[in-house]
C-alpha positions as CSV (number, residue, x, y, z in Angstrom):
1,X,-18.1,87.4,-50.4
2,X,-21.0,84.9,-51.0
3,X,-24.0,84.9,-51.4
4,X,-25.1,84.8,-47.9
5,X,-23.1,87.5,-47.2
6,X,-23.9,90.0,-49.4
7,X,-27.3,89.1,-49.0
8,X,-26.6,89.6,-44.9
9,X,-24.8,93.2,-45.3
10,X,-27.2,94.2,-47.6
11,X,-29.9,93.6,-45.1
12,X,-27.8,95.0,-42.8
13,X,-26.8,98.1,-44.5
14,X,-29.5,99.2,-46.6
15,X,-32.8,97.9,-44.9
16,X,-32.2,97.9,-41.2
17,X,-30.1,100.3,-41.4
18,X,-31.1,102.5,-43.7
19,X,-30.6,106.3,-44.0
20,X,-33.5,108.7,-45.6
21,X,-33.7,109.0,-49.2
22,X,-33.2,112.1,-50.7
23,X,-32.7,115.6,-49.7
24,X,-35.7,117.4,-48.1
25,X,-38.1,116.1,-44.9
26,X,-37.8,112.2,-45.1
27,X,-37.1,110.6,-42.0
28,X,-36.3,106.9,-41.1
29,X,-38.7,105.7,-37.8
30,X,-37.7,102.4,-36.2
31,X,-41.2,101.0,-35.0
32,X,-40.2,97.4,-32.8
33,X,-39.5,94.9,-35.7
34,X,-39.6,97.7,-39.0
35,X,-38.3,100.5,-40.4
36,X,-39.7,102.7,-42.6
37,X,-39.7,106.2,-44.3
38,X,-41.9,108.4,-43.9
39,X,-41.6,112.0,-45.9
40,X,-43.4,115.1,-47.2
41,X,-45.3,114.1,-51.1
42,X,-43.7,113.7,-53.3
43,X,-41.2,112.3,-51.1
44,X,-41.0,108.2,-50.9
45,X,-43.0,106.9,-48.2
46,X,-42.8,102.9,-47.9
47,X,-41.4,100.1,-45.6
48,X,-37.4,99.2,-45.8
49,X,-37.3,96.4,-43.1
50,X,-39.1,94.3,-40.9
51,X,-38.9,91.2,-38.8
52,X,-42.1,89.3,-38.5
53,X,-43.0,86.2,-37.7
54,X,-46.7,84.4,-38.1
55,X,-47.8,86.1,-34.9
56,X,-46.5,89.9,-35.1
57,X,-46.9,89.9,-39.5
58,X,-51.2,91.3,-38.5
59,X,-50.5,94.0,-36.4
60,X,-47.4,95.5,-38.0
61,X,-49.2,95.5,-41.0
62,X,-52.5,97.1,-39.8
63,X,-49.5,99.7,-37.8
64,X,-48.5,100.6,-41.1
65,X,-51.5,101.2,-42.8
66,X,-53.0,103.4,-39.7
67,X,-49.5,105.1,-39.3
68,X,-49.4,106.2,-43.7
69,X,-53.5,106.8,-43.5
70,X,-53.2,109.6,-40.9
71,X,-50.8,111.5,-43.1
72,X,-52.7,110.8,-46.0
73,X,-50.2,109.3,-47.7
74,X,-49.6,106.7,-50.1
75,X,-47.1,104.0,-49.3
76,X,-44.7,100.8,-50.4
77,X,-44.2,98.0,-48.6
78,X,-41.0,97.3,-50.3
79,X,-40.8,93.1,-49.9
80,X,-37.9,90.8,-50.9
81,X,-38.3,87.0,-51.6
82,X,-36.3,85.9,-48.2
83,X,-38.4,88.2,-45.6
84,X,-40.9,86.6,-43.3
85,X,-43.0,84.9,-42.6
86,X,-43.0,83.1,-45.9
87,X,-47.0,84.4,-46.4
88,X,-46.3,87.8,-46.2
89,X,-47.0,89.0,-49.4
90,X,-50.6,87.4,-49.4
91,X,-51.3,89.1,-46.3
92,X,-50.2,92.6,-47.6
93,X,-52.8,91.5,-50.9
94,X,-55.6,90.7,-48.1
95,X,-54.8,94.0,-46.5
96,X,-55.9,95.9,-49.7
97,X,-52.2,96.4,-51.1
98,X,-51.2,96.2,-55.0
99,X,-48.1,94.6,-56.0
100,X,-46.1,95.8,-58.9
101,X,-44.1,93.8,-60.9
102,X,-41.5,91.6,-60.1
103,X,-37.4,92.1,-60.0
104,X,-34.6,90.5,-59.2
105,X,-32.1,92.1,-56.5
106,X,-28.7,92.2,-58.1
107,X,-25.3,93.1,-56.2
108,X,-21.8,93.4,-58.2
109,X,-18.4,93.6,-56.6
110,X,-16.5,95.9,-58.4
111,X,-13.8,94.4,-58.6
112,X,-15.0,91.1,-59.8
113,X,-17.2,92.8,-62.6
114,X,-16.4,92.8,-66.4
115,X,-16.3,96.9,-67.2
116,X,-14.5,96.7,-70.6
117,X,-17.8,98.1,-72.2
118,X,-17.7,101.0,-74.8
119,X,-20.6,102.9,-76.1
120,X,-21.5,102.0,-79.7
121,X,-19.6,104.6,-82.1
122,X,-21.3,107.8,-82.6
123,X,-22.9,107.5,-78.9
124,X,-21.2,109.8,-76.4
125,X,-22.1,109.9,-72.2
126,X,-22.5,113.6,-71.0
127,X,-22.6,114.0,-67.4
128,X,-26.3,115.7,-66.1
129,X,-25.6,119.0,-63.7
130,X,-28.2,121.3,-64.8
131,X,-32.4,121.5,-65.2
132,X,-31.6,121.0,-68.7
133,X,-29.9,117.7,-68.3
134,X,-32.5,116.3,-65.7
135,X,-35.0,117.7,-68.9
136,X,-33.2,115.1,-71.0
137,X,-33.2,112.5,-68.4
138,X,-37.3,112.7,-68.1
139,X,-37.6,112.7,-72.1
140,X,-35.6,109.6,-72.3
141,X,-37.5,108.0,-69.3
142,X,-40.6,109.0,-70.7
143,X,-39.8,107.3,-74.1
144,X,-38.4,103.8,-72.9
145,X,-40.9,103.4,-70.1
146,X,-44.0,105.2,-71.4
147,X,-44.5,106.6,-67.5
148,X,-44.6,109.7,-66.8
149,X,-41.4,111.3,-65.4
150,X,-42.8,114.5,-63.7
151,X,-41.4,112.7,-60.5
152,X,-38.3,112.1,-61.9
153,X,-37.5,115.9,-62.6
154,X,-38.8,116.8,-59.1
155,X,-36.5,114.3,-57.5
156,X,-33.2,114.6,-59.6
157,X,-33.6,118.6,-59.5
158,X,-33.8,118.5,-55.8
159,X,-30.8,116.1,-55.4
160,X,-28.7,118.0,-57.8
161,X,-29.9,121.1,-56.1
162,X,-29.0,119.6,-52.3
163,X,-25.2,118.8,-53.3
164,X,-22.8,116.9,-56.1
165,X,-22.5,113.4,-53.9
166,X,-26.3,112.5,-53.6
167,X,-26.6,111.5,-57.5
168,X,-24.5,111.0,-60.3
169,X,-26.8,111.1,-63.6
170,X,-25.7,110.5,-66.9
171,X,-27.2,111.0,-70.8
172,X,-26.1,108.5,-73.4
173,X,-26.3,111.4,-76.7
174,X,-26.6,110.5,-80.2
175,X,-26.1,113.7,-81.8
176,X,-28.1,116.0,-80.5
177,X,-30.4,113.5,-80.0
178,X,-30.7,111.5,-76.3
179,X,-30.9,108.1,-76.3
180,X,-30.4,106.8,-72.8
181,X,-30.0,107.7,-69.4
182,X,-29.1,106.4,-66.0
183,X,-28.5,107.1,-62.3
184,X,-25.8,106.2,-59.7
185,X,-27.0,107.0,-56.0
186,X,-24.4,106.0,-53.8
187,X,-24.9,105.6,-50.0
188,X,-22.9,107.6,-47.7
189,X,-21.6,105.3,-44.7
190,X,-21.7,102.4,-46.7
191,X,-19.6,100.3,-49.6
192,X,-22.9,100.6,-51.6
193,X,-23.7,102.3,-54.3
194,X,-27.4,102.0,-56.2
195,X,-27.7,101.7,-60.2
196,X,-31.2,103.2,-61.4
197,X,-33.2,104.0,-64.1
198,X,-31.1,102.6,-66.9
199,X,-33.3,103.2,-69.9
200,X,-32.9,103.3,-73.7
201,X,-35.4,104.2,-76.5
202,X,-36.5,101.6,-78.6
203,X,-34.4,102.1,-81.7
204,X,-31.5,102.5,-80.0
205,X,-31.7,99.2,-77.5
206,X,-29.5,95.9,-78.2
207,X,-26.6,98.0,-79.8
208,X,-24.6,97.8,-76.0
209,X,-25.9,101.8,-74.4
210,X,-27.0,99.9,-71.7
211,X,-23.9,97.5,-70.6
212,X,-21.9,100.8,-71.1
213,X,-23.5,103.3,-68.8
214,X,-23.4,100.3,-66.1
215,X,-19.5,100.0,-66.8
216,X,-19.5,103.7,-66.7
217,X,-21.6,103.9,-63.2
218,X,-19.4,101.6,-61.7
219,X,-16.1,103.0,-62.8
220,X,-17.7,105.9,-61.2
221,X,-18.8,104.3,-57.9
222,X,-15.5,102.9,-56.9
223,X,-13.6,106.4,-57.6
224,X,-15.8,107.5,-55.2
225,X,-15.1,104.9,-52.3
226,X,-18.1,102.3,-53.4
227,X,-17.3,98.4,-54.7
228,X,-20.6,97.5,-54.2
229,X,-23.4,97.9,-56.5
230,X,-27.3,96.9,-56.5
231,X,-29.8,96.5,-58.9
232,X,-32.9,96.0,-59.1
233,X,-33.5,94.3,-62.5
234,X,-36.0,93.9,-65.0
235,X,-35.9,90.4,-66.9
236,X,-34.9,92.4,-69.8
237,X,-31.7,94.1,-68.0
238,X,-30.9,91.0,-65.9
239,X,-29.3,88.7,-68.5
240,X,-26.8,92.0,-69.4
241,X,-26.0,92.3,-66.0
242,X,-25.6,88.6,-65.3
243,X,-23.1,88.5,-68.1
244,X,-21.0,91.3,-66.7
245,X,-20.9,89.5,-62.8
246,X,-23.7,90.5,-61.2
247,X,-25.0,88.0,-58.6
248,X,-29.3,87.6,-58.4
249,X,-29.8,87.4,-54.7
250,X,-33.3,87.4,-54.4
251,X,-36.3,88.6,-55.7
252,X,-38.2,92.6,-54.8
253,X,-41.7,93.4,-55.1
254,X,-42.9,96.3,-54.3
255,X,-46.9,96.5,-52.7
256,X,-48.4,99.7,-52.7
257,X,-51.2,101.1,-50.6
258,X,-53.4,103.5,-51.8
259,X,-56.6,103.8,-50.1
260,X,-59.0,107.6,-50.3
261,X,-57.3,110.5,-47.9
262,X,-59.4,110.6,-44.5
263,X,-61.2,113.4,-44.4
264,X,-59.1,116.5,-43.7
265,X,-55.7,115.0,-44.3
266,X,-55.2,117.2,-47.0
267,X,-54.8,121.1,-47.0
């Protein structure tokens, strides 16, 4: 496929027609020209899709804000570099919203993709399946990241809890000792298959972990009915997955709004 295309299904697939994320409460609403999530907290509660022009961007975007602020919850307005209109990010800015950093949106056919990779010798990948793996997970993210992973135990522990085929996590061990980590989330319905959290401490990065455990994840994906794969990459893990076929599509930024709880929103 090219890049239109992919771009196009992707769209199609994952934004418009997107399904909730995660086990639990969340539920996809389809407001007129968006789609969005809205869920329980923790849950993720943000905006997938939307079709705006220069006239409709003001009053979707004020929707939004009125629809999260009655629950009391904190949102993303999840924007890629191809949505419109063309301004859209500076309007979300003037409407009081914080933008993180910067990716790139990645997709890899399987088939096309370079999956030779090995993990460095002494380095073994152990499949995660129990509190005490998702424990290892959260210490690695912790350490390459420096975030806290409280969120990421809550979320894994729940989709582990709700059913094998919701994530596939893996640990990259040194040892005893765990040195990377990573997720596969593939999408029911779909030929898509999401590649997060790939993360490796400090002394253990440029030795390969991390080309590996995405050879690993996608060897993983298409025994399970998935050849497509999407990223959203750091300028650090682009290059790696450049090398090994991955096509940039466009670019993701995620806005955030966070304004105080009105009163009462909150038991």
């Amino acid at each position: 496929m090219d890049h239109a295309a992919l771009l196009a299904l992707f769209d199609r697939d994952l934004r418009e027609g997107a399904r909730p994320d995660g086990p639990g409460d969340a539920r996809v609403e389809r407001a007129g020209a968006m789609v969005r999530q809205t869920a329980t907290a923790p849950g993720w509660n943000g905006v997938l899709w939307s079709a705006l022009d220069e006239d409709t961007a003001g009053a979707a975007i004020a929707e939004q804000t009125g629809h999260y602020a009655a629950l009391g919850l904190e949102f993303e307005w999840k924007l890629y570099g191809h949505d419109r209109p063309v301004d859209l990010g500076q309007r979300l800015r003037a409407a009081g919203f914080t933008p993180g950093p910067q990716e790139t949106l990645m997709l890899g056919e399987v088939s096309r993709l370079t999956l030779d990779a090995e993990p460095p010798r002494g380095v073994r990948f152990v499949p995660v399946t129990d509190a005490h793996g998702v424990g290892l997970v959260a210490d690695v993210h912790e350490q390459a990241f420096g975030a806290d992973s409280s969120w990421l135990r809550r979320e894994l522990l729940a989709r582990l809890a709700a059913g094998p085929d919701g994530v596939v996590a893996v640990v990259a061990m040194a040892g005893d000792e765990p040195v990377s980590a990573a997720r596969l989330e593939p999408v029911p319905g779909t030929r898509f298959a999401g590649l997060w959290g790939g993360g490796t401490v400090e002394e253990w990065r440029g030795r390969g972990i991390y080309r590996a455990l995405v050879a690993h994840r996608a060897q993983v994906a298409a025994a399970r009915g998935h050849d497509l794969l999407r990223v959203d990459a750091s300028s650090r893990s682009r290059p790696v997955l450049e090398r090994l076929g991955f096509l940039a599509l466009t670019s993701t930024t995620p806005y955030v709004y966070s304004r105080p709880y009105p009163r009462g929103s909150r038991a």
